[in-house]
C-alpha positions as CSV (number, residue, x, y, z in Angstrom):
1,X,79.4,-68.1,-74.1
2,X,79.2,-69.8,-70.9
3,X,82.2,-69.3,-68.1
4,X,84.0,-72.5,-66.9
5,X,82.2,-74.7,-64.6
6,X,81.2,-72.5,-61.1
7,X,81.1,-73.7,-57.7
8,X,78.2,-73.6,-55.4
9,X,79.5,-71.5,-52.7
10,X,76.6,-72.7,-50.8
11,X,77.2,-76.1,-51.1
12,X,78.0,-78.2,-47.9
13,X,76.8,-81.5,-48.9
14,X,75.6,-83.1,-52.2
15,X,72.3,-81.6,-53.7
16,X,69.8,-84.4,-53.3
17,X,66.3,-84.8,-55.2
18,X,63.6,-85.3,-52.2
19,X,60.7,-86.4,-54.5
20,X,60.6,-86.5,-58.2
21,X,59.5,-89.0,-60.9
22,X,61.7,-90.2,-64.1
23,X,58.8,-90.4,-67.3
24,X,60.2,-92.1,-70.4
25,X,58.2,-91.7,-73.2
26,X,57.4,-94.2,-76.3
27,X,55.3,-93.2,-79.1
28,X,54.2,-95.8,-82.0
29,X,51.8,-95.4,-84.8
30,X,49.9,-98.3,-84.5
31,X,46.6,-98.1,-86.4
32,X,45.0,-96.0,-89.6
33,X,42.5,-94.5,-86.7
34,X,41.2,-96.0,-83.1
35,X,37.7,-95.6,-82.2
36,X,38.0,-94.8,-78.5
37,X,34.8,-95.1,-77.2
38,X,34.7,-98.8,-78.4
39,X,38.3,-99.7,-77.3
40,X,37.3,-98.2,-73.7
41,X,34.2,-100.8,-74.1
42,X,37.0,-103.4,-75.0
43,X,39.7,-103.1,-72.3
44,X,39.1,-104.4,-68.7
45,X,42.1,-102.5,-67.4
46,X,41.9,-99.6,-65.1
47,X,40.8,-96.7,-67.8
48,X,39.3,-93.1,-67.9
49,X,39.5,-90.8,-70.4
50,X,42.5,-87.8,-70.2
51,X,42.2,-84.2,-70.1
52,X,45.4,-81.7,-69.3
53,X,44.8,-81.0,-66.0
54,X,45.5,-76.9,-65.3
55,X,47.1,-76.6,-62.2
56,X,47.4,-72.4,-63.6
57,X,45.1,-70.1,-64.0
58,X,43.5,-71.7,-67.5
59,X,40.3,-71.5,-69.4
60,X,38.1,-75.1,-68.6
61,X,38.1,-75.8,-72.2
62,X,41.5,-76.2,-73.6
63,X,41.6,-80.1,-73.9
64,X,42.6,-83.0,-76.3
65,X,40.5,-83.2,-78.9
66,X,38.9,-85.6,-78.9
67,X,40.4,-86.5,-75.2
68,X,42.8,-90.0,-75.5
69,X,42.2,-93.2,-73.8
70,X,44.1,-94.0,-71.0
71,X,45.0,-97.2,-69.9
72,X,47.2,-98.9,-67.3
73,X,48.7,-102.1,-67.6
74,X,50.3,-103.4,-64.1
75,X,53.5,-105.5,-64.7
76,X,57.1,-106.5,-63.1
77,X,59.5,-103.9,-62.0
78,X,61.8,-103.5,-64.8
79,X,65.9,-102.6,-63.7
80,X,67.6,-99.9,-65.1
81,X,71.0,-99.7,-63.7
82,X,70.6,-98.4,-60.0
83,X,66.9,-98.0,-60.7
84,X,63.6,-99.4,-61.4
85,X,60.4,-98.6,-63.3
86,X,57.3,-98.8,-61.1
87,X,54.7,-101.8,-61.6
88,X,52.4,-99.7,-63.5
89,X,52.4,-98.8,-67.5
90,X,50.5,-96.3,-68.8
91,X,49.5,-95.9,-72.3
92,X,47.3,-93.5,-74.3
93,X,45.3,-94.0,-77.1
94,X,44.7,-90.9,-79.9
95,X,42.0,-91.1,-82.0
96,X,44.4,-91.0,-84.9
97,X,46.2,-94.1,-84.7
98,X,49.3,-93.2,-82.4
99,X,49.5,-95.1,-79.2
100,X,51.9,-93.4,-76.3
101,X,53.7,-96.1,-73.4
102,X,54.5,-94.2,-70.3
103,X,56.8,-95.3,-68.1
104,X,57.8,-94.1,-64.8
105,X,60.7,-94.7,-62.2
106,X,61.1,-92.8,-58.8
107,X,63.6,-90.5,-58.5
108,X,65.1,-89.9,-54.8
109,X,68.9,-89.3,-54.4
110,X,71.9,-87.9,-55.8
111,X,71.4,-85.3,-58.2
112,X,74.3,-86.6,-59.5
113,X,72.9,-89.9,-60.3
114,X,70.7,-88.5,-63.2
115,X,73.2,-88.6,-65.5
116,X,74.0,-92.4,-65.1
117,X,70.4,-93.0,-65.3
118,X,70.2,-90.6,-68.6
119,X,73.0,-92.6,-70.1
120,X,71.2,-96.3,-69.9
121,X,67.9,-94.9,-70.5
122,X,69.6,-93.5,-73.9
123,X,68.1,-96.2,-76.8
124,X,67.4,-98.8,-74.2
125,X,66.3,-102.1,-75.7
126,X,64.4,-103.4,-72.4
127,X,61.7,-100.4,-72.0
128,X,62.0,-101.1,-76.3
129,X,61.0,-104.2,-76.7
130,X,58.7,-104.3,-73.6
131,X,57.0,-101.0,-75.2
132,X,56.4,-103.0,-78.1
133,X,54.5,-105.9,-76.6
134,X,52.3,-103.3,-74.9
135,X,51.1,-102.1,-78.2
136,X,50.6,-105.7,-79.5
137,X,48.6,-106.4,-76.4
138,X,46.7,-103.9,-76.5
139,X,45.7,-103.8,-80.0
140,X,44.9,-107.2,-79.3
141,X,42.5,-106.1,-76.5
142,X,40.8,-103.7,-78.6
143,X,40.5,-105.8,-81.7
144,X,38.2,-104.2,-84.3
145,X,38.3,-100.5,-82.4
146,X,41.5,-100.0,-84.4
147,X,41.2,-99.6,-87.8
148,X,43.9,-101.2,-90.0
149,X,46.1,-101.9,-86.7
150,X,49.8,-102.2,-88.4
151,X,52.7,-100.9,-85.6
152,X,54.9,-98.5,-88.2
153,X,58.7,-99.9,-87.2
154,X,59.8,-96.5,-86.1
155,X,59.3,-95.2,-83.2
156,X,59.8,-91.8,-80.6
157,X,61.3,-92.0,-76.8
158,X,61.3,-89.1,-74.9
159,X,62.5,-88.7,-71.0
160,X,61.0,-86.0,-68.7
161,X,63.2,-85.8,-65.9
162,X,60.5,-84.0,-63.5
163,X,61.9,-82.8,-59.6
164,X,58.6,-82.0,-57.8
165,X,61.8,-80.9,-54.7
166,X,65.1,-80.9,-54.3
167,X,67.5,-80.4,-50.5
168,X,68.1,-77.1,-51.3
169,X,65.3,-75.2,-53.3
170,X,66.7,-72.6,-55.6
171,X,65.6,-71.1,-59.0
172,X,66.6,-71.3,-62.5
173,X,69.5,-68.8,-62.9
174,X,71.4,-70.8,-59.6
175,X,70.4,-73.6,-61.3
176,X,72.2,-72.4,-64.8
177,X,75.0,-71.3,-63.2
178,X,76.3,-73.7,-61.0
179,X,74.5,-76.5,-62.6
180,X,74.1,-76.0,-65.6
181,X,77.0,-78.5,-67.5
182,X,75.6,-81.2,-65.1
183,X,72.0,-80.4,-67.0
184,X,73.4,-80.0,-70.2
185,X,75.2,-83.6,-70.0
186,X,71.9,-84.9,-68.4
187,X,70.2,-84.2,-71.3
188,X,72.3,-85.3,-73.9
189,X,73.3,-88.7,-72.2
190,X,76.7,-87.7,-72.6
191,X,79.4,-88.7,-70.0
192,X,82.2,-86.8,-71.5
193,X,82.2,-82.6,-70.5
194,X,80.7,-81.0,-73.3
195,X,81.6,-77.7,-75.4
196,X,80.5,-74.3,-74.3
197,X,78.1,-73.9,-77.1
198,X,77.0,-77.7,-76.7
199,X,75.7,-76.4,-73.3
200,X,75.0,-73.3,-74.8
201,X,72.7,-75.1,-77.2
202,X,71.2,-77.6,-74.3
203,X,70.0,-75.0,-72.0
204,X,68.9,-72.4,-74.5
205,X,65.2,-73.5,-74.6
206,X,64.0,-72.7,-71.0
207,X,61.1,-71.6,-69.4
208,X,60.1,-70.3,-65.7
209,X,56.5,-69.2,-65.0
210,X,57.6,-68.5,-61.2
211,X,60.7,-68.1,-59.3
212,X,61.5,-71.1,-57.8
213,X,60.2,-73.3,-60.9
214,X,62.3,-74.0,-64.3
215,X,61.9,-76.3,-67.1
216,X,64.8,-76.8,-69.7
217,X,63.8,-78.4,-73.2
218,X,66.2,-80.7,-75.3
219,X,65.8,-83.2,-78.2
220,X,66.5,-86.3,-76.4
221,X,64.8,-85.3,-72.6
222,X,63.7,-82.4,-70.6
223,X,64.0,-81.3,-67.0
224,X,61.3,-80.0,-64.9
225,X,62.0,-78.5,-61.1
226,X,58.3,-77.5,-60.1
227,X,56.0,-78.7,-57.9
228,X,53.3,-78.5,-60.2
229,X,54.8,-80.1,-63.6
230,X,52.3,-82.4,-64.9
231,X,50.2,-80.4,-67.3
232,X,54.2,-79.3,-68.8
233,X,55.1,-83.0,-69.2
234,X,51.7,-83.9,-70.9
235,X,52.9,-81.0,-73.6
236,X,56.2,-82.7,-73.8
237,X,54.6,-86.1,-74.4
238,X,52.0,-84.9,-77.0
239,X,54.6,-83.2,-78.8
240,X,56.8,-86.2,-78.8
241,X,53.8,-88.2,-80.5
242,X,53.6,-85.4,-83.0
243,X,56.6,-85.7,-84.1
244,X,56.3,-89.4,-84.6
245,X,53.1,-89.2,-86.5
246,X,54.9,-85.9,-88.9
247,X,58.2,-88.7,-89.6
248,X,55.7,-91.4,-90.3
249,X,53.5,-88.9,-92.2
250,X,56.8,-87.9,-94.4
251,X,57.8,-91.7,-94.8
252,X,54.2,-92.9,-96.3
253,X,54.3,-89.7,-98.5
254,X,57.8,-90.5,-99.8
255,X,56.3,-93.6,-100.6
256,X,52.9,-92.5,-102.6
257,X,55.2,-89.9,-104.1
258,X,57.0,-92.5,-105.3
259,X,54.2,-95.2,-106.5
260,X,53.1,-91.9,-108.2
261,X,55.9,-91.1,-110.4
262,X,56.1,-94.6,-111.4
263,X,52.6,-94.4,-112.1
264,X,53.7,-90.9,-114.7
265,X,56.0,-93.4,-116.2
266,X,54.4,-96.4,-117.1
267,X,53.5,-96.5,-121.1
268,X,51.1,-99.8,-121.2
269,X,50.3,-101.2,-124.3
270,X,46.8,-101.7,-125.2
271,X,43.7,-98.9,-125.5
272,X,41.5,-101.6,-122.7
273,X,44.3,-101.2,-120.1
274,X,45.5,-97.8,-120.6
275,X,41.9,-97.0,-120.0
276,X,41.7,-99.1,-117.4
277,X,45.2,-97.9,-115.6
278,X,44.3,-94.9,-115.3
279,X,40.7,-95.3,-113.1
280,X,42.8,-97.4,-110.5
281,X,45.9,-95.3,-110.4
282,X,43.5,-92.5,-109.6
283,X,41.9,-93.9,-106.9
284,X,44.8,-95.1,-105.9
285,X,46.5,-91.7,-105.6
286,X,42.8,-89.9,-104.3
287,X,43.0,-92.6,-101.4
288,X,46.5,-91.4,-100.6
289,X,45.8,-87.8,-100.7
290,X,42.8,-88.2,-98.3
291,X,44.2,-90.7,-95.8
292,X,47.0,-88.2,-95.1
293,X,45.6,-85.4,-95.4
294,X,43.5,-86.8,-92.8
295,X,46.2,-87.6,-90.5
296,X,47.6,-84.6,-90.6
297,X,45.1,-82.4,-90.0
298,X,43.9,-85.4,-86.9
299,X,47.4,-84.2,-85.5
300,X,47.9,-81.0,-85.7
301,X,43.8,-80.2,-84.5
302,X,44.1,-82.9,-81.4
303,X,45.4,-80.4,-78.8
304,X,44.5,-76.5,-78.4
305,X,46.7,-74.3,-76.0
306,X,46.0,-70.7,-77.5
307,X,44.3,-69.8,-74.0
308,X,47.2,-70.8,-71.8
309,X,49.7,-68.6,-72.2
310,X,52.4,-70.6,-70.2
311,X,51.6,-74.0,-71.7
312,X,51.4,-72.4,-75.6
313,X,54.9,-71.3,-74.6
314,X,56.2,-74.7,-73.4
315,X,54.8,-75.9,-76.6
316,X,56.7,-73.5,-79.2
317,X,59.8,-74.1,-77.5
318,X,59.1,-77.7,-77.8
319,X,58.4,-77.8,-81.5
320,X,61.4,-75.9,-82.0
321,X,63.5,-78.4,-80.4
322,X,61.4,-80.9,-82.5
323,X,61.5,-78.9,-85.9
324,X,57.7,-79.2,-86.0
325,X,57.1,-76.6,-88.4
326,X,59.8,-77.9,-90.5
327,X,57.8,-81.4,-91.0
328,X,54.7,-79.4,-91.1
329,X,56.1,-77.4,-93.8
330,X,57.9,-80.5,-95.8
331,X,54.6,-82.3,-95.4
332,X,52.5,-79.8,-96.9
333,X,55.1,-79.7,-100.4
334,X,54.6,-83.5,-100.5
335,X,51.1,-83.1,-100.5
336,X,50.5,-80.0,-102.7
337,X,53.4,-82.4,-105.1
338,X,50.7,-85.2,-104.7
339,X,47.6,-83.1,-105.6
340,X,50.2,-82.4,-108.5
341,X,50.8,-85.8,-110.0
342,X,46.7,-86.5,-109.3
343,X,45.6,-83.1,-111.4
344,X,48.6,-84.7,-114.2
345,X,47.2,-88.3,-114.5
346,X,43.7,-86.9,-113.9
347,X,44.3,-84.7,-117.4
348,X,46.0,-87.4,-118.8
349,X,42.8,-89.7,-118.7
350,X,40.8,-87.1,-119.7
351,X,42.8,-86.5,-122.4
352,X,43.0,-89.9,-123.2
353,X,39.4,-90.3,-123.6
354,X,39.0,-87.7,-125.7
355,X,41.2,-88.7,-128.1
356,X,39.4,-92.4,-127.6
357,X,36.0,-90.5,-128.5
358,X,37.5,-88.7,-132.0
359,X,38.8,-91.6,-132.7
360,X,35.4,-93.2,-132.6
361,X,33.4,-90.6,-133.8
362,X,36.1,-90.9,-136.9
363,X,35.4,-94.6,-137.3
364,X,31.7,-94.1,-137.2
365,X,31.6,-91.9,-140.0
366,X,34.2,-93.7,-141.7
367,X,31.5,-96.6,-141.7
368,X,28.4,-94.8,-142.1
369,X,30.0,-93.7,-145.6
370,X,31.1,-96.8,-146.2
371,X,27.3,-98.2,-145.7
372,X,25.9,-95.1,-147.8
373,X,28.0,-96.6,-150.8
374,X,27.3,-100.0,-150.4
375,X,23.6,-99.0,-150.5
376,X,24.2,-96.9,-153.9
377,X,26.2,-99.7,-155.7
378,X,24.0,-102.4,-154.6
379,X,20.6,-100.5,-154.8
């Protein structure tokens, strides 16, 4: 259990953040799949495609695969509270259909200020709705790159609090212990002092890959004090469209699961349509099966970090916080249940054929018999 709130004997005047950059994070399924090589053809904005960028010792060819589209949209200064985004919007396109929005606001005074700014940033319905017509405009641009373009109503935010340096550089245990209910609140968006195992629970996922360097995973945001962040927050944001795609994977299953059962219960009258039903309702359900199958394995393949050590690490802890493997492992029932209901209706029709075919292979000799008397008593 954590002590109560320490003092920084050190402390003279206020800790202040010198440079550092506030990234809130949207994610959006907005298409089946996006070709990116013909949406980078499309856009006329500023674009190039992204790789992670290894600032640490890495292998050259851990990358996205295939690398997203990157595009930045200029527009107004949006206020949030005492602060402002900058003029520029990124957003990145995935090959699978999920489009990231980026958005960024400078970060240079009070440490103390953070957790103001965490609490408006919390469900904020500007950088929402603004996200939104990003997507729409951009899917506009792009036009027939995106296949089946449809923006899925839910969506992920994410905020990456990164400090590149603060007025008094110190590392991660002075920042735990004198800090670290500050941190803990910061990440929650929660004005009122939390429990000691609500801050227990806060800070628990934390990583340092030197001594003056420290990034702290949550939910809702993360923190990152290190000069050299980027390739960290590009994890974070990843992860954060992950997890979009895995709760709109699990949605769309829920609802072919569903479609499906009703399809196990439907008794339709009439050998033509029962015959009939059961060639559309399984294409119907193969066509489910492969499209997310497809998306999930598009997902999970998209980004390889077994050769960075450091950055595989940042990327457990993050799908811990996220319960990745729990939606992988959900996902995967739903499908094994859908290959389920497809072998069931699948036997069903074959079954149903067969008894079709004795049934005319029974009326065919019926008549034939029938003819062979017919041609004795009327020679």
């Amino acid at each position: 259990m954590l002590d109560q709130p320490q003092t920084d004997p050190d402390v003279t005047e206020t800790l202040r953040i010198e440079r550092g950059i506030c990234h809130v994070m949207f994610a959006y399924d907005a298409a089946r799949s996006i070709d990116l090589d013909a949406a980078e053809r499309r856009i006329h904005e500023t674009s190039a495609r992204q790789t992670l960028r290894h600032k640490r010792r890495a292998p050259s060819y851990l990358e996205y695969r295939p690398p997203p589209l990157r595009v930045t949209h200029r527009s107004g200064d949006l206020e949030i509270g005492s602060f402002s985004t900058r003029p520029n919007v990124e957003l990145l396109l995935y090959d699978f259909g999920a489009v990231a929005v980026n958005y960024s606001i400078e970060l240079s005074s009070s440490f103390d200020q953070l957790l103001p700014l965490s609490e408006q940033l919390y469900d904020n319905a500007l950088l929402l709705s603004d996200s939104r017509k990003r997507i729409d405009e951009v899917l506009a641009t792009i036009g027939e790159a995106a296949t089946q373009p449809q923006v899925a109503p839910m969506v992920e935010d994410y905020v990456v609090f990164h400090i590149e340096s603060l007025s008094r550089p110190f590392g991660a245990p002075h920042l735990q212990d004198f800090y670290g209910r500050q941190v803990a609140q910061i990440l929650r968006a929660e004005n009122r002092p939390l429990s000691d195992q609500e801050v227990e629970d806060a800070l628990s996922a934390t990583l340092s890959y030197g001594v003056d360097d420290v990034v702290i995973i949550d939910w809702n945001a993360a923190l990152i004090v290190d000069r050299e962040g980027e390739d960290i927050r590009e994890v974070l944001q990843f992860a954060n469209v992950e997890l979009l795609e895995m709760r709109h994977l699990d949605h769309r299953l829920s609802w072919a699961l569903d479609r499906s059962y009703e399809t196990l219960l439907k008794r339709p009258a009439g050998l033509r349509r029962k015959l009939g039903r059961y060639g559309a309702e399984l294409r119907a359900i193969g066509e489910w099966q492969v499209d997310n199958a497809t998306l999930f394995e598009g997902v999970n393949n998209a980004l390889k970090l077994l050769g960075d050590q450091y950055l595989a690490r940042a990327y457990r802890l993050v799908s811990r916080r996220f319960h990745l493997d729990d939606w992988d492992a959900g996902i995967l029932r739903k499908l094994q249940t859908l290959e389920s209901i497809y072998k069931t209706v699948s036997d069903q029709a074959t079954t149903r054929r067969m008894e079709v075919l004795e049934w005319v292979i029974i009326i065919l000799f019926l008549v034939s018999i029938g003819l062979e008397v017919l041609r004795l008593r009327f020679p």
